[in-house]
N, C-alpha and C positions, 0 to 999 in steps of 0.2 A: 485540246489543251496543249498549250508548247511544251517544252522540256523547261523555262522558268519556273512558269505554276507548279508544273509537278517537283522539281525541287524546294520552291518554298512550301510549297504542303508540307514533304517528308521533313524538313526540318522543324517546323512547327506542331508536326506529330511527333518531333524528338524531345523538341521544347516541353512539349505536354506529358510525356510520360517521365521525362526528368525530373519536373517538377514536383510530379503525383509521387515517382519513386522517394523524392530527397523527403514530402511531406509523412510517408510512411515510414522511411526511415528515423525520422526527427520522435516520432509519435512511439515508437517504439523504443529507443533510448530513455525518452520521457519516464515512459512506465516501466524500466527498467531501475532507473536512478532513483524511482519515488518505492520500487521494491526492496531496494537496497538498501533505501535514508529506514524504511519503517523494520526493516528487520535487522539491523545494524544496530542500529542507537540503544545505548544504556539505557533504561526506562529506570527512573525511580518510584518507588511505591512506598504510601505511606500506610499506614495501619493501624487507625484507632477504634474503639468500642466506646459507646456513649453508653450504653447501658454496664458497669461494672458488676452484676449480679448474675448477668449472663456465663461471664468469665470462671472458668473452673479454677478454683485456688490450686487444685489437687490434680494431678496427671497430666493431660497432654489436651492439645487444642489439632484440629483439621481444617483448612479450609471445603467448604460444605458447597458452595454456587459463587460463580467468578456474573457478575452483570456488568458487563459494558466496565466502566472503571474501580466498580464496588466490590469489595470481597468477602464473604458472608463466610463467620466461623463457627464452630461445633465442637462442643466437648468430643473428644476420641474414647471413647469405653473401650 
C-alpha cells in the first residue's frame, strides 16, 4: 500500500469516528434537554371528585395512590 492509501484510510477513520463521536454527543444533549423540559416545567393539576359522598364534610382529606395522571383521595382519621 503507498503512503496515499494509507493517508486516505486515516483520514476516513477520522471522518468516521467524528462523526460517531458528534452523533453521541448530539444523543446526549438530547436527553439532557428532554430531562430538564420534564423536570422544569410548572405542571398544573386539577382535582375533582365525582362522587361528593365520598368527601369528608368534617376534618381533613390525604392523597391515598397517585396513578399515572389520577389522584385518589382519603378521609385523614
Amino acid at each position: 500500500m503507498n503512503q496515499q492509501q494509507q493517508e486516505n484510510r486515516i483520514i476516513g477513520i477520522l471522518v468516521l469516528c467524528g462523526v460517531l463521536i458528534s452523533i453521541v454527543a448530539l444523543t446526549v444533549a438530547a436527553d439532557l434537554n428532554e430531562y430538564e423540559m420534564e423536570h422544569n416545567e410548572p405542571k398544573q393539576v386539577f382535582i375533582w371528585n365525582d362522587d361528593i359522598e365520598s368527601v369528608p364534610n368534617q376534618g381533613y382529606i390525604k392523597i391515598d395512590t397517585i396513578v399515572n395522571d389520577t389522584i385518589y383521595l382519603s378521609p385523614d382519621e
